[in-house]
TORKOL-4160 file (C-alpha; in steps of 0.2 Angstrom, whole numbers, padded with zeros to 4 digits, m for minus):
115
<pt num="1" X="0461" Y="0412" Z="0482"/>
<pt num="2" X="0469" Y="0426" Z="0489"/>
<pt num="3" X="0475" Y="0441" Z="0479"/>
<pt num="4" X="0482" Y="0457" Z="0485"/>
<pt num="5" X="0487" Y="0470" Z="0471"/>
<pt num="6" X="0497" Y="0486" Z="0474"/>
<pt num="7" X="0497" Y="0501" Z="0463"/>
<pt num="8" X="0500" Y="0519" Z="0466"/>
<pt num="9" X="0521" Y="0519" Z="0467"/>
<pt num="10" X="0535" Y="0529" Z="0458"/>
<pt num="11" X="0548" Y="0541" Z="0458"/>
<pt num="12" X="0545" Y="0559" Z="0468"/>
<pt num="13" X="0555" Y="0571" Z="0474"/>
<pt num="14" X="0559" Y="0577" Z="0492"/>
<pt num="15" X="0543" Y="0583" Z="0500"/>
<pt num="16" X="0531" Y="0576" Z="0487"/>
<pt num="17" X="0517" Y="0565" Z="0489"/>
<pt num="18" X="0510" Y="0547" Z="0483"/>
<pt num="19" X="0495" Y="0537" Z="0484"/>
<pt num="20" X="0494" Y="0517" Z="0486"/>
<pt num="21" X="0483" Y="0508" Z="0483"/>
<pt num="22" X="0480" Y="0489" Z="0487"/>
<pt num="23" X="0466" Y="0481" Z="0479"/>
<pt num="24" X="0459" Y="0464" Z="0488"/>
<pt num="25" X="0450" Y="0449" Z="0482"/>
<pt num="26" X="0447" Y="0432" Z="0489"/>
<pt num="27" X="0443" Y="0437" Z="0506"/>
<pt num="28" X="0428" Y="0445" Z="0516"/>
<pt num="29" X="0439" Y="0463" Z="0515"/>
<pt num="30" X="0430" Y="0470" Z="0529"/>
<pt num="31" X="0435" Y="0458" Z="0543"/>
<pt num="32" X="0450" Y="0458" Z="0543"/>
<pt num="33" X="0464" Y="0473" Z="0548"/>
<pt num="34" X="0477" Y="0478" Z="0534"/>
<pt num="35" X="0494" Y="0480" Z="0534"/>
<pt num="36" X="0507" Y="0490" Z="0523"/>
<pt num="37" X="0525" Y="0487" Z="0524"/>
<pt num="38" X="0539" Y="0491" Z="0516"/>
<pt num="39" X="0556" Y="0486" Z="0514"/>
<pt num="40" X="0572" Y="0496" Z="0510"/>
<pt num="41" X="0589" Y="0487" Z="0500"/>
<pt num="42" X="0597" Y="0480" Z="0514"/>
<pt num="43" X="0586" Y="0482" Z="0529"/>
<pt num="44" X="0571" Y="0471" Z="0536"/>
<pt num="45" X="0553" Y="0472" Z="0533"/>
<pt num="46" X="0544" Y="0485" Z="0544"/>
<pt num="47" X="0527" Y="0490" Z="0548"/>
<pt num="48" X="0522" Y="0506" Z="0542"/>
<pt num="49" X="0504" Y="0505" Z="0544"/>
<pt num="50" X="0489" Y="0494" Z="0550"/>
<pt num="51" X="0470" Y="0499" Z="0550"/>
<pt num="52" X="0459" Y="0488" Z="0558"/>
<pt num="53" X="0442" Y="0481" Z="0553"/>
<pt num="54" X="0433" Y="0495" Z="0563"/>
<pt num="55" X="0441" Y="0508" Z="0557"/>
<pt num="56" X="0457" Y="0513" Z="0569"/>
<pt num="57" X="0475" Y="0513" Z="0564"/>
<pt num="58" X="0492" Y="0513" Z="0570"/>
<pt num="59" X="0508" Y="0519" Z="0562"/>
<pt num="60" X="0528" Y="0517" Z="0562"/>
<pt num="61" X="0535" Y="0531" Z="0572"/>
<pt num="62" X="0545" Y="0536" Z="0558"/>
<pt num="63" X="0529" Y="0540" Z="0547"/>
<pt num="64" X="0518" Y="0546" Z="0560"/>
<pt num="65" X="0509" Y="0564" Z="0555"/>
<pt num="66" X="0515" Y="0560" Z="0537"/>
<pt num="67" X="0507" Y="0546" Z="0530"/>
<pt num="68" X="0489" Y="0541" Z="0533"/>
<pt num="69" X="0483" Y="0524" Z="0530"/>
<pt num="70" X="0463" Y="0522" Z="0525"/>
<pt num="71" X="0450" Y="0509" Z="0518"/>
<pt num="72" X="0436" Y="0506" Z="0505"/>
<pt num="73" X="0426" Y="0491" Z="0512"/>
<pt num="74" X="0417" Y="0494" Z="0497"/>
<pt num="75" X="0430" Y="0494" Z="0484"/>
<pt num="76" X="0441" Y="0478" Z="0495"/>
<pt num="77" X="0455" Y="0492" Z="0494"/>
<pt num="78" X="0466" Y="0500" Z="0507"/>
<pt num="79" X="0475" Y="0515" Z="0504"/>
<pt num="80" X="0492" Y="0524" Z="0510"/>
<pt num="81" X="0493" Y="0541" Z="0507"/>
<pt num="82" X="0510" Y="0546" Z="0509"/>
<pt num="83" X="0516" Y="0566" Z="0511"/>
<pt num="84" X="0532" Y="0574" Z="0515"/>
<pt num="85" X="0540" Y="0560" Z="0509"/>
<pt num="86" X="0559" Y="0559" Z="0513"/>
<pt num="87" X="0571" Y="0549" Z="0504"/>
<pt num="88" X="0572" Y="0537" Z="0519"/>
<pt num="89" X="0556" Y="0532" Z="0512"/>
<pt num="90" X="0563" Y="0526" Z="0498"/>
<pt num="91" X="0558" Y="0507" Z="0496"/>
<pt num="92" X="0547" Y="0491" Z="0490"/>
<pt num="93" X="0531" Y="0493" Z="0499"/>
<pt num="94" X="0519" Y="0480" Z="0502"/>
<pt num="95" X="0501" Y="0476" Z="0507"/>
<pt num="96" X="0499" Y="0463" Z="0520"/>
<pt num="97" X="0482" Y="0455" Z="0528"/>
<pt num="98" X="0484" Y="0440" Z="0541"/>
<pt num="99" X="0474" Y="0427" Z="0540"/>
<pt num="100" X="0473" Y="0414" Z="0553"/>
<pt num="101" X="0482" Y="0403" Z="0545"/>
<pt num="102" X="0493" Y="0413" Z="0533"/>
<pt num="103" X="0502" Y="0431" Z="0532"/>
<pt num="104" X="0497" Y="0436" Z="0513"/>
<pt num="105" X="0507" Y="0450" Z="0504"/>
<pt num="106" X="0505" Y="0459" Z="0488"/>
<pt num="107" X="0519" Y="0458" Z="0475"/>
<pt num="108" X="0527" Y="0476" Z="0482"/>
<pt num="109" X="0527" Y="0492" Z="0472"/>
<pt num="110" X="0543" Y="0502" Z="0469"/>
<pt num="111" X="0542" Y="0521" Z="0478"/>
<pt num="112" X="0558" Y="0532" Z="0477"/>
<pt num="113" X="0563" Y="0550" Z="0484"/>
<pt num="114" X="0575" Y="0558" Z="0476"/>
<pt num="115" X="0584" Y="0572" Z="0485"/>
């Protein structure tokens, strides 16, 4: 069974920073690219950030040279470090790994930028 479980959100100010964390189970972690997300009140779900099984990433143009997306093949956890965060960033923010088969997602966690 697959799990995804995020961590890491909250409130923060206007130029603060956050960590998340997405903690995998149920799958082999290391094959497989990972996704965040996130999704403001209102608007669609968008990609912020994917890493690949090897290593690379790509980002949202929005977050690109803010946020940096990274993994622990030996933990099952993908990280999004997030700086410089605006208020536009405020949002639920979801992990995601696409399986053949099936997009799973985590159940979101809550960040908010106050201005």
């Amino acid at each position: 069974q697959v799990q995804l479980v995020e961590s890491g959100g909250g409130l923060v100010q206007t130029g603060g920073s956050l960590r998340l964390s997405c903690a995998a189970s149920g799958i082999i972690f290391s094959a497989y690219s990972m996704g965040w997300y996130r999704q403001a009140p209102g608007k669609q779900r968008e990609l912020v950030a994917r890493i690949f099984s090897a290593g690379t990433a790509t980002y949202a143009d929005s977050v690109k040279g803010r946020f940096t997306i990274s993994r622990d093949n030996a933990k099952n956890t993908v990280y999004l470090q997030m700086n410089s965060l605006k208020p536009e960033d405020t949002a639920v923010y979801y992990c995601n790994v696409p399986l053949a088969a099936y997009d799973y997602w985590g159940q979101g966690t809550q960040v908010t930028v106050s201005s």
